[in-house]
LOGUKOL-772969 format. One record per residue (C-alpha): residue in one letter; chain; x, y, z. Coordinates in pm, whole numbers, plus 50000, padded with zeros to 5 digits. Layout:
// residues N
["A"; "A"; [X; Y; Z]] ...
***
This chain:
// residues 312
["X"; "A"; [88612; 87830; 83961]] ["X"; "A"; [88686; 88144; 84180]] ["X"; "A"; [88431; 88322; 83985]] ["X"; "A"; [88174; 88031; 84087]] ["X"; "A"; [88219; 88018; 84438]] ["X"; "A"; [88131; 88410; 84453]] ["X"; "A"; [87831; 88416; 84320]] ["X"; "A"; [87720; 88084; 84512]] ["X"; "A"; [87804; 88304; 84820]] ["X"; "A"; [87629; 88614; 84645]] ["X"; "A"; [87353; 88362; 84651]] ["X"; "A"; [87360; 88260; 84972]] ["X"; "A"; [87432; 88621; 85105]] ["X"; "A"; [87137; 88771; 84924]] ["X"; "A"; [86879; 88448; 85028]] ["X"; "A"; [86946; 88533; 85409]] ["X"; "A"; [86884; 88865; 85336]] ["X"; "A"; [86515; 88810; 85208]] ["X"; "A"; [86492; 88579; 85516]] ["X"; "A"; [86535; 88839; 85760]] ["X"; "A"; [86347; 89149; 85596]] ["X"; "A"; [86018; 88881; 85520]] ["X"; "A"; [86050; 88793; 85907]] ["X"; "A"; [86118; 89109; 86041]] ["X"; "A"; [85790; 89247; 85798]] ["X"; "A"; [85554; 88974; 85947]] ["X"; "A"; [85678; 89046; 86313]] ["X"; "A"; [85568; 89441; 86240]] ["X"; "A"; [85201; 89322; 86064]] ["X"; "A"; [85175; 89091; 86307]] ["X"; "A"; [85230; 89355; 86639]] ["X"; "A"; [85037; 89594; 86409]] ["X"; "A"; [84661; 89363; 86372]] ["X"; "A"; [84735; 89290; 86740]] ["X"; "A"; [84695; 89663; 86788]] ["X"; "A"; [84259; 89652; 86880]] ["X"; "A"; [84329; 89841; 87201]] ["X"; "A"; [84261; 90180; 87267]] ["X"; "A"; [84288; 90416; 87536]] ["X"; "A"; [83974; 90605; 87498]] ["X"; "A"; [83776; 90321; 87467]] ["X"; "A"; [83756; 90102; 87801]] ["X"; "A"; [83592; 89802; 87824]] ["X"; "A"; [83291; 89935; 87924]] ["X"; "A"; [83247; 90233; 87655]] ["X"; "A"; [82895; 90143; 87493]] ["X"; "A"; [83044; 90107; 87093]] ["X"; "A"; [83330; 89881; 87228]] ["X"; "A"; [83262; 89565; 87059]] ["X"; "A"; [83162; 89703; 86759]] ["X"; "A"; [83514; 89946; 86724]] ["X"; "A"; [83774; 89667; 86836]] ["X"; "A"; [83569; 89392; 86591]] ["X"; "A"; [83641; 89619; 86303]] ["X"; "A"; [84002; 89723; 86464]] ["X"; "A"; [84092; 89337; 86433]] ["X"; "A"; [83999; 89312; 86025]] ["X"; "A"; [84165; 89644; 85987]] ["X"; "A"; [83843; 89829; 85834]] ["X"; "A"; [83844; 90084; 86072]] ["X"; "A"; [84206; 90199; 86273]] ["X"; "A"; [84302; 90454; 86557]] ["X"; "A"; [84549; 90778; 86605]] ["X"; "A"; [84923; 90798; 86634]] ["X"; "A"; [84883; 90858; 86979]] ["X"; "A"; [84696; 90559; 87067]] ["X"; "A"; [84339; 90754; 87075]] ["X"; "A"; [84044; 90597; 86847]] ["X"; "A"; [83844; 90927; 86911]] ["X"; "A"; [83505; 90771; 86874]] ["X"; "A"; [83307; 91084; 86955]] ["X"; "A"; [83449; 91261; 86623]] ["X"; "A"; [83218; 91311; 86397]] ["X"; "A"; [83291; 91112; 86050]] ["X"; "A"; [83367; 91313; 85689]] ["X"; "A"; [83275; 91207; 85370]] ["X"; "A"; [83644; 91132; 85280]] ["X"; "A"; [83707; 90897; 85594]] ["X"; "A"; [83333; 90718; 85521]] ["X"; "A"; [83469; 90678; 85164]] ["X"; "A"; [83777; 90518; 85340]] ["X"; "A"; [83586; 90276; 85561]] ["X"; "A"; [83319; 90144; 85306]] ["X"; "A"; [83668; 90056; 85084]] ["X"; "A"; [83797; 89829; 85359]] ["X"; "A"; [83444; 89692; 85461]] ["X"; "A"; [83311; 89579; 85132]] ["X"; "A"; [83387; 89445; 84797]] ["X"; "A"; [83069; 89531; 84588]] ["X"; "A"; [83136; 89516; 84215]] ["X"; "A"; [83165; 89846; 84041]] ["X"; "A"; [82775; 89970; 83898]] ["X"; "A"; [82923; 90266; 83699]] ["X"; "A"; [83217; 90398; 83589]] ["X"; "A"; [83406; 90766; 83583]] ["X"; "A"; [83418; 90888; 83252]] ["X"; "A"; [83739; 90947; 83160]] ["X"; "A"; [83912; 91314; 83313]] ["X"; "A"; [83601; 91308; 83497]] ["X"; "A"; [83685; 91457; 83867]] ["X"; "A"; [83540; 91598; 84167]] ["X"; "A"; [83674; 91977; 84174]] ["X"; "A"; [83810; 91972; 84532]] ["X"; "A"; [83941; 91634; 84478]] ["X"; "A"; [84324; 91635; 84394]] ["X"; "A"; [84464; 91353; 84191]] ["X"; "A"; [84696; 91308; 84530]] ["X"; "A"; [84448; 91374; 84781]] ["X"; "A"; [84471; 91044; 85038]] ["X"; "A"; [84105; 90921; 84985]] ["X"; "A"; [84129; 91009; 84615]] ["X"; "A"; [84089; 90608; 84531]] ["X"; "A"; [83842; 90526; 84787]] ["X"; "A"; [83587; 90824; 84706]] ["X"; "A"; [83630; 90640; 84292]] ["X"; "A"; [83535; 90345; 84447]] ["X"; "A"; [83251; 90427; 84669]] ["X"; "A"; [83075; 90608; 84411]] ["X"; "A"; [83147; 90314; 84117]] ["X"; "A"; [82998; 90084; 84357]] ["X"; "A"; [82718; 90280; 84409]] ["X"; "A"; [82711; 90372; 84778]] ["X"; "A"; [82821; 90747; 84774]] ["X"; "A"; [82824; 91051; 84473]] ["X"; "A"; [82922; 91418; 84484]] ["X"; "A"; [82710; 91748; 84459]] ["X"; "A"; [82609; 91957; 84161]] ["X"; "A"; [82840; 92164; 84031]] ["X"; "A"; [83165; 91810; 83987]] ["X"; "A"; [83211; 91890; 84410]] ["X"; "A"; [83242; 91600; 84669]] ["X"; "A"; [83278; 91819; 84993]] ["X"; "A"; [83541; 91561; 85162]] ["X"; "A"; [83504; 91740; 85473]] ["X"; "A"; [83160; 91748; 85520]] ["X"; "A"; [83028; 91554; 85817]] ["X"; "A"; [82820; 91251; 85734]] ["X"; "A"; [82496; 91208; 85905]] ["X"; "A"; [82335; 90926; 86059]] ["X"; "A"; [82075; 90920; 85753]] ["X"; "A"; [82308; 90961; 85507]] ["X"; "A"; [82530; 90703; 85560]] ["X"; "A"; [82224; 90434; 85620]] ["X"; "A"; [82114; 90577; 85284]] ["X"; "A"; [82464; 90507; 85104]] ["X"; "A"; [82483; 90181; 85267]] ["X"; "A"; [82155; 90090; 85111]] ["X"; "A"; [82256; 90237; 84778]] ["X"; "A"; [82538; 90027; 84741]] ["X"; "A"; [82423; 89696; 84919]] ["X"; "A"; [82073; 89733; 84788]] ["X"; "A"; [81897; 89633; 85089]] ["X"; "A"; [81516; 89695; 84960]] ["X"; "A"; [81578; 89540; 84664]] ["X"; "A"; [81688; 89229; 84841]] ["X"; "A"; [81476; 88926; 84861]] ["X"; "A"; [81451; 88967; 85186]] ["X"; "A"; [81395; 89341; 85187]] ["X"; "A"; [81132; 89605; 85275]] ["X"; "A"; [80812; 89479; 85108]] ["X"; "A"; [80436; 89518; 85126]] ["X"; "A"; [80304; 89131; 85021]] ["X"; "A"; [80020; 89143; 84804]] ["X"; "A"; [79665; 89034; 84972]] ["X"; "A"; [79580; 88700; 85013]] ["X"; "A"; [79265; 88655; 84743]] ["X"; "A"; [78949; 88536; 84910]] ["X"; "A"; [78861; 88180; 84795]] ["X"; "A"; [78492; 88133; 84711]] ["X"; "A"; [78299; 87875; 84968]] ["X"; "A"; [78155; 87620; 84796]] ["X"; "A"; [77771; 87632; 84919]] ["X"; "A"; [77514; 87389; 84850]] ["X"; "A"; [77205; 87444; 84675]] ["X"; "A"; [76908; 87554; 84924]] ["X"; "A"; [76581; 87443; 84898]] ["X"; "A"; [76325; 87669; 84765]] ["X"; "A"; [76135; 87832; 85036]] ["X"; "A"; [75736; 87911; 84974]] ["X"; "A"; [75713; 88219; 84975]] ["X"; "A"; [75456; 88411; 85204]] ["X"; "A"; [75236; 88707; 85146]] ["X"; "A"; [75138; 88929; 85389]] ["X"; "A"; [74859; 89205; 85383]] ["X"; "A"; [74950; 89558; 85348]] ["X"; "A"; [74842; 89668; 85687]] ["X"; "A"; [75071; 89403; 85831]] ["X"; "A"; [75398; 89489; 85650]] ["X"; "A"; [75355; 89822; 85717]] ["X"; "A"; [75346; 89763; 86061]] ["X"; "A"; [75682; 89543; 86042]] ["X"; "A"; [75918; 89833; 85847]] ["X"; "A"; [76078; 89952; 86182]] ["X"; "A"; [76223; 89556; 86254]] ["X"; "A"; [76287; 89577; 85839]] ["X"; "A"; [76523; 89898; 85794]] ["X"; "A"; [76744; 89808; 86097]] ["X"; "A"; [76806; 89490; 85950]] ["X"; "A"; [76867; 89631; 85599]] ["X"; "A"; [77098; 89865; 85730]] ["X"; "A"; [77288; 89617; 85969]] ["X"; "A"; [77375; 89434; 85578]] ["X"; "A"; [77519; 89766; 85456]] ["X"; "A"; [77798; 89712; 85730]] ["X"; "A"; [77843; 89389; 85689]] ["X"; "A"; [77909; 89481; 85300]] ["X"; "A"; [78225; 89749; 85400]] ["X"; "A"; [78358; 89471; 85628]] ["X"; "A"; [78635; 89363; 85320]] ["X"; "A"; [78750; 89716; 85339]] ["X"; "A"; [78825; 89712; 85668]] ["X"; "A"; [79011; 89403; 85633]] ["X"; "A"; [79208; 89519; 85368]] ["X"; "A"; [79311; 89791; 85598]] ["X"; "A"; [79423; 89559; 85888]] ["X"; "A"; [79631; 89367; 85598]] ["X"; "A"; [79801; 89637; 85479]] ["X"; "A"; [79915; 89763; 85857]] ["X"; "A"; [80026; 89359; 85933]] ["X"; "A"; [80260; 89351; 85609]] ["X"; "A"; [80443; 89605; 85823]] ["X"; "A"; [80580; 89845; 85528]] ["X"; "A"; [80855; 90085; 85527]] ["X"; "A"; [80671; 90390; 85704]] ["X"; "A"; [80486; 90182; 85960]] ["X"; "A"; [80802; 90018; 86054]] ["X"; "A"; [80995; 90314; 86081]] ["X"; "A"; [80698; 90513; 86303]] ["X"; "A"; [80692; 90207; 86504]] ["X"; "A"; [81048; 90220; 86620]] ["X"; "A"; [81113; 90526; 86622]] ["X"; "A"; [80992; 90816; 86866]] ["X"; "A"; [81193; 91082; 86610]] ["X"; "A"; [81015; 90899; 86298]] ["X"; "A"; [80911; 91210; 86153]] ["X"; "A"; [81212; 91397; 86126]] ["X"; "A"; [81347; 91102; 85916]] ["X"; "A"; [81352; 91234; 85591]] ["X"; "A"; [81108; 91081; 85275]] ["X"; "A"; [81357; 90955; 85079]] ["X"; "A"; [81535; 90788; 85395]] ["X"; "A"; [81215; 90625; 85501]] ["X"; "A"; [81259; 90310; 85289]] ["X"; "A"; [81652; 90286; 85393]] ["X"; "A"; [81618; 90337; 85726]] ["X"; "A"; [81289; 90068; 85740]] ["X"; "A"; [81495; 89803; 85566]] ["X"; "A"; [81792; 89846; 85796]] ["X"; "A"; [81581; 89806; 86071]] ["X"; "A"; [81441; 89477; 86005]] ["X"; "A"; [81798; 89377; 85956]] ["X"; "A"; [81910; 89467; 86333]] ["X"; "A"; [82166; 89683; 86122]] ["X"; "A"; [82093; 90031; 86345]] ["X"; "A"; [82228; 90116; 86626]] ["X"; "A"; [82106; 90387; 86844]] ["X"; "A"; [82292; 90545; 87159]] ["X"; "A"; [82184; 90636; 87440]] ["X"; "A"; [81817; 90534; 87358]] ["X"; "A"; [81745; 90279; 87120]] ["X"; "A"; [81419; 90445; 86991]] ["X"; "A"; [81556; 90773; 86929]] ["X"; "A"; [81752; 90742; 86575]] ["X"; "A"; [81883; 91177; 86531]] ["X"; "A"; [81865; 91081; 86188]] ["X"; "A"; [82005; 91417; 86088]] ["X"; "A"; [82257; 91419; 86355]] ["X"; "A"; [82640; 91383; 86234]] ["X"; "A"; [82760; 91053; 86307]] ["X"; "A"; [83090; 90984; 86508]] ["X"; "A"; [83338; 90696; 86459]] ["X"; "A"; [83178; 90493; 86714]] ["X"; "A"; [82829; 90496; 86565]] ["X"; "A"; [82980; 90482; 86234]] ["X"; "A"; [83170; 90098; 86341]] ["X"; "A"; [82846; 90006; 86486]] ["X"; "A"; [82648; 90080; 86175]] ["X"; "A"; [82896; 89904; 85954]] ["X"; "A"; [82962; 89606; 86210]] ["X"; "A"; [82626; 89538; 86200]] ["X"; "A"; [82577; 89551; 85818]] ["X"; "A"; [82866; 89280; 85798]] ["X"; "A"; [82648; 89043; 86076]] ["X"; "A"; [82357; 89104; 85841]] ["X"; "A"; [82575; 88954; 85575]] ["X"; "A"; [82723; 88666; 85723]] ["X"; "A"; [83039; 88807; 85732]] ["X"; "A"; [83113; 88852; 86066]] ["X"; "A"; [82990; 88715; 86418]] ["X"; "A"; [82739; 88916; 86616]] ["X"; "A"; [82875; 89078; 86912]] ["X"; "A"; [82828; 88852; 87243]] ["X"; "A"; [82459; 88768; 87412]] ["X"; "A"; [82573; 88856; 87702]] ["X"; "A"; [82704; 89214; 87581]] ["X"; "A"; [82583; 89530; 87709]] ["X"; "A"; [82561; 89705; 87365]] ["X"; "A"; [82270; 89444; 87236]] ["X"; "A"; [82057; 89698; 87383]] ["X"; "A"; [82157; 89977; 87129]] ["X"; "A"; [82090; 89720; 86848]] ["X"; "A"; [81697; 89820; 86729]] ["X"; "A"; [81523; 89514; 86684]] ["X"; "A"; [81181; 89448; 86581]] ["X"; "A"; [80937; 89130; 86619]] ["X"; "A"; [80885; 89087; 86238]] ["X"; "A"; [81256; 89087; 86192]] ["X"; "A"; [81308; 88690; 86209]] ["X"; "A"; [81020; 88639; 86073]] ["X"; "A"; [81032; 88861; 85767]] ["X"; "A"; [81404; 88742; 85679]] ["X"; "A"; [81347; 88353; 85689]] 
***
């Protein structure tokens, strides 16, 4: 019987236990989400909504000593890190077995989310089994890995140039024959300078489907046209960025600060334009609210007229 009561108050002991670590552990996640605010980013500090958005779902997360540091420019290990916590794409390849990156070490901090970003696609190393974890990011590049593992142009409602509307054939009715009229020689001679103008007036009425054509293809708005249209740094945008960059746009997904028409595509991006550009790829995909109306960092967002139109 003595035996029985101990371990009912063993029991008892060890349940109150539990009780008090489980509260005690939800009281420090609890103070810990809470913890959006940063000292270097006042209320007024352009990237602010974006930042403390992605602060609250804990993708993206400040310094010991209260600092979030958004003018640092972003490394390859920490974009690894923030694409982990943003999205959960399925994996689109796999590391062979022993396979890894040379300066990666099996117990290097971002060792699991570089695996991931480049099984899902978004990010891969450099010739030669190197990842270069401290190598800054660019603005480019990351729109580029976003794209690679999202797929944005292959999207339905991606980059695309829509094919040209085929002509439908008018339905005419038959004319009536008209009699035809001879003239003399001397008189048609004398009527070839009202003849050729007219002849040649029908030649440029013939190359008027070419034209048209033309005007089609600059209304379907593709990738460069978009991207030259935006941007007044379009041409420093690399060619292999062009359709990235063009089907971010029409998603409102880039962010541009000070100026939203200049996009220093091969500038290194800092934390702050970093949450902005992932922010807005979670508003693209329904997976977050857009920042307020009434915010002053809607005018960094790059929007164009053919966005709503082009993704309804």
């Amino acid at each position: 019987m003595a035996q029985l009561t101990k371990l009912a108050l063993t029991g008892i002991s060890l349940l109150s236990l539990n009780l008090v670590v489980f509260t005690v552990g939800a009281l420090e996640t609890s103070a810990q989400s809470s913890s959006t605010y940063f000292r270097d980013v006042p209320p007024n500090y352009w990237a602010q909504p974006f930042i403390q958005g992605l602060a609250a779902r804990n993708i993206v997360a400040g310094y010991p000593d209260g600092t979030f540091r958004p003018q640092q420019p972003v490394d390859r290990d920490e974009f690894a890190a923030i694409i982990r916590k943003a999205f959960d794409q399925p994996p689109v390849r796999q590391i062979e077995s022993g396979a890894v990156y040379k300066d990666i070490p099996a117990n290097y901090w971002a060792a699991r989310p570089i695996e991931e970003a480049y099984q899902q696609g978004f990010m891969a190393g450099y010739p030669g089994g190197y990842f270069r974890p401290h190598q800054p990011v660019s603005r480019v590049e990351a729109i580029v890995a976003l794209n690679k593992g999202l797929d944005l142009i292959n999207n339905p409602a991606a980059v695309s140039v829509p094919t040209t509307a085929k002509e439908v054939p008018q339905q005419t009715q038959p004319k009536a024959a008209k009699r035809r009229i001879f003239l003399p020689l001397a008189i048609t001679s004398l009527m070839q300078p009202l003849l050729i103008p007219q002849a040649q007036a029908a030649q440029t009425n013939i190359a008027t489907p070419a034209t048209t054509k033309q005007q089609a293809t600059n209304v379907s708005n593709p990738a460069s046209v978009i991207v030259t249209n935006n941007y007044a740094d379009a041409n420093k945008i690399p060619q292999y960025a062009v359709g990235s960059v063009a089907a971010a746009t029409k998603r409102n997904i880039v962010v541009n600060y000070p100026k939203a028409n200049v996009f220093n595509p091969n500038q290194a991006a800092t934390r702050g334009e970093i949450s902005a550009l992932v922010y807005q790829t979670l508003v693209s995909q329904n997976k977050i609210q857009p920042i307020a109306n009434n915010s002053p960092a809607n005018q960094y967002i790059v929007e164009t007229q053919t966005n709503n139109q082009n993704l309804q």
